[in-house]
N, C-alpha and C positions, 0 to 999 in steps of 0.2 A: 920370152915372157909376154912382149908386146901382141905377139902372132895368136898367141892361149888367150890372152881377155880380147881379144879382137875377135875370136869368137865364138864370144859366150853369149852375144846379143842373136848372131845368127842359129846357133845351140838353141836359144832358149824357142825363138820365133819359130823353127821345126818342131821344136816338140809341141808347140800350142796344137800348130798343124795336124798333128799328129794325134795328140792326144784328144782335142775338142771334134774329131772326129765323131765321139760318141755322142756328141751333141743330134749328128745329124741320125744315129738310126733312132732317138729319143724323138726327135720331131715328126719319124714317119709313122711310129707308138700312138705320138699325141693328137696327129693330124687324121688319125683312120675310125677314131671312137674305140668304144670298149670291146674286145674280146669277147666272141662266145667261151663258155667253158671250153670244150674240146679242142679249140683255139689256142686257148693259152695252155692248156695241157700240152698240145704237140710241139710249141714253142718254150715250154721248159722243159721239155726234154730237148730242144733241140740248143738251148741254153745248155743243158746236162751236158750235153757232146759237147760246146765249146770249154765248159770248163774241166771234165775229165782227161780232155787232149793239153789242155793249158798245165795239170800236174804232171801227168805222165809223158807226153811226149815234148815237154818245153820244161817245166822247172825241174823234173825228176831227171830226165835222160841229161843236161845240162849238169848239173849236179854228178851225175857221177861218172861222166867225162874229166869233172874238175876235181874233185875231193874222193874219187874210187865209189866203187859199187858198196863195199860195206859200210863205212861211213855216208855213204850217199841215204844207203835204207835206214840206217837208225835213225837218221834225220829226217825220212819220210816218216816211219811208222813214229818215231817222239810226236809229230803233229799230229797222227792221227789220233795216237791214245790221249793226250791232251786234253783234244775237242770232244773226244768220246767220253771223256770224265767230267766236261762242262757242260754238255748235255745232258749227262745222267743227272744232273742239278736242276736241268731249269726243262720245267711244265711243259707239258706238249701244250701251243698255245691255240685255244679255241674259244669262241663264245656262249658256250652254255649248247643244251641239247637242243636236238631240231623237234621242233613242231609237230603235229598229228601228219600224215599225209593229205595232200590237198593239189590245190592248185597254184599255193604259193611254196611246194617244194622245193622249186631251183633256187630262188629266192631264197630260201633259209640253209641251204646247202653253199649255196655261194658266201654267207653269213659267218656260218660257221667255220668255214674253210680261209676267210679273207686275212686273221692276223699270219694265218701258216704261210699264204700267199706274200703276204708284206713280207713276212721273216726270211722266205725264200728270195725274195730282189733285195733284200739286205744283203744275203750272205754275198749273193752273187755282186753285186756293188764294192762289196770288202775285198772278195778275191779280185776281181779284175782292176780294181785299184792296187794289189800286189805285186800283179802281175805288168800293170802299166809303169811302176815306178822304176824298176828296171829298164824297161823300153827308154824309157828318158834318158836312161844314163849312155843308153849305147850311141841314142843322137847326138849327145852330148860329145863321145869319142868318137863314133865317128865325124865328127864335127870339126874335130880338133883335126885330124889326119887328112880328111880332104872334102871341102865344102861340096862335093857330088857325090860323097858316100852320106854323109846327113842327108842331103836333099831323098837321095834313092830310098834313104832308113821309111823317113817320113812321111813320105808317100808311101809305100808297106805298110808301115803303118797305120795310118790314116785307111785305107782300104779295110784292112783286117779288124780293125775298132768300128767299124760303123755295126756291124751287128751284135757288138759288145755293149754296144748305147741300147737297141733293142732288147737285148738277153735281160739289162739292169731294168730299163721303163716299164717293159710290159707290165711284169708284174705289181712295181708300184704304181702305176696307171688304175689298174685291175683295183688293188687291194685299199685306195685311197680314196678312188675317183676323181685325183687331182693330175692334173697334163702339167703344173708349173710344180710339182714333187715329184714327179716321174722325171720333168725334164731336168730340175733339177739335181737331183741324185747321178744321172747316170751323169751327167757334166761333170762332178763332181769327182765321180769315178776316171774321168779322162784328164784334169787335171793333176792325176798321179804325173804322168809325165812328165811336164813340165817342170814338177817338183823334185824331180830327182835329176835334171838340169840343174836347178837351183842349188841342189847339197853337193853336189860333186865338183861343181864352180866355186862355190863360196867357202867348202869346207876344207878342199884339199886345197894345197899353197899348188899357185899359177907353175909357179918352177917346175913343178913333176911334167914327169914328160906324159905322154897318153900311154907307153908301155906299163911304167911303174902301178900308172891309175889303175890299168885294167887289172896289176896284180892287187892291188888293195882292194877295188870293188869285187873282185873274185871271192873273197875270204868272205862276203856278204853271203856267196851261193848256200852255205848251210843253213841259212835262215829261210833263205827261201824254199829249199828244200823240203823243211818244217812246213811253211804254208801252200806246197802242195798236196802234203797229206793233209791239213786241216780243208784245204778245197776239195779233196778227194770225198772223204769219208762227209762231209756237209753235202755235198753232191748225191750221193749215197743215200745219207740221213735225209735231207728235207725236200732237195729237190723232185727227184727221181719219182719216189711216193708220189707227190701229186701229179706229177703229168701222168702220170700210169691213171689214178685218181679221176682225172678229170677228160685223157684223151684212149684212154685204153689201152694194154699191153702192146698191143703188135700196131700203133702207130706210134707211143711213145717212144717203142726202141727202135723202129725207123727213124724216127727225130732223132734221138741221141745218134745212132750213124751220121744221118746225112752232117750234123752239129759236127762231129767228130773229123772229120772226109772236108767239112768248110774250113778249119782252122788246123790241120794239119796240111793242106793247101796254102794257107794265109800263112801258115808257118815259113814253108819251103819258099815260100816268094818273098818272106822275111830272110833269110839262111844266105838266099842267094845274094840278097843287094847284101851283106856283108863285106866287106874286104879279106881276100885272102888273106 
């Protein structure tokens, strides 16, 4: 029991590591100025790849290693149609029409386009806050099992989150013109981590061993499951459009590659510092 709250100090102090990571690619956002359009277009797509690889090759494939393939997909496609039927609710969001053509084109197209941009670093801030809360838990066990498999999680981590802090800033950087809303959102989004230290520490009694934990936080995977396809099909839905929108087809869908090829990379050098 003594050995488990002993540490959950060191637990939690990795996942900060960890997860305030995305503080730092939010500072390289805020320290560089604004984005050209085609800019931030190639960078949400390139955003796109990390989170279409975040459902499919991390919460999906996860998922039905642990809960089977057919249960795994009802739980993917439940979040898809979900989201799909709370979108068909809410407005495509924009500010009124553009203007005659002129010389203040870009200008009124950046305009018109800026609440979709916000909504787009929204979404992206919601899922990789879903996708960090997990990560916390595992610093957490592995924390508990051997203070060199947290330390190893954490740094993975931290690595792999830095341009998860970019993927969230850009776009509210872009769509606010605020660096201290960009910075703070994507912080915000890295504080999942630490937070699901918090719940797995305080919630579950110290007495469980880390095997029994891991079978209890497992029964969680269906949920998550769910908010891979609500990140899929948002991906899909908002992001995707605009980088095509704003950097072009055949550099947008480079971006989502190269996005996809980064964090299936950050993956596997996740995977590896696991313990067998």
């Amino acid at each position: 029991l003594g050995t488990m709250d002993s540490q959950i100090p060191v637990a939690f102090a990795l996942s900060l590591l960890g997860g305030f990571s995305t503080s730092v690619g939010a500072l390289f956002v805020v320290t560089n100025g604004a984005p050209s359009l085609k800019m931030l277009g190639v960078l949400q797509g390139f955003a796109s790849g990390l989170m279409l690889s975040i459902s499919f090759l991390d919460l999906a494939h996860n998922a039905i290693n642990s809960i089977g393939f057919l249960k795994a997909n009802l739980w993917f496609f439940a979040g898809v149609i979900f989201f799909a039927l709370i979108s068909h609710f809410i407005p495509e969001p924009t500010l009124g029409p553009i203007k005659r053509k002129g010389e203040d084109d870009g200008k009124d197209i950046v305009k018109k386009h800026r609440r979709q941009v916000l909504f787009s670093g929204i979404v992206t801030a919601v899922g990789i806050s879903l996708h960090n809360f997990p990560e916390g838990m595992a610093v957490f066990l592995g924390s508990v099992k051997d203070v060199r498999v947290g330390v190893n999680l954490a740094l993975a981590i931290a690595l792999h989150n830095i341009p998860e802090g970019v993927a969230v800033a850009l776009p509210i950087y872009f769509a606010t013109q605020s660096k201290w809303q960009a910075f703070k959102l994507a912080t915000l989004s890295g504080f999942a981590e630490p937070l699901g230290v918090i719940i797995v520490a305080y919630l579950f009694p110290s007495s469980l061993s880390p095997e029994i934990l891991e079978g209890l936080l497992g029964s969680g995977k269906t949920f998550f499951t769910a908010v891979g396809g609500v990140m899929a099909f948002l991906t899909l839905h908002e992001m995707l459009p605009l980088a095509f929108d704003y950097a072009g087809q055949k550099q947008a869908v480079k971006a989502l590659f190269l996005g996809m090829a980064f964090m299936s990379a950050s993956l596997y050098f996740l995977e590896s510092s696991l313990p067998a």
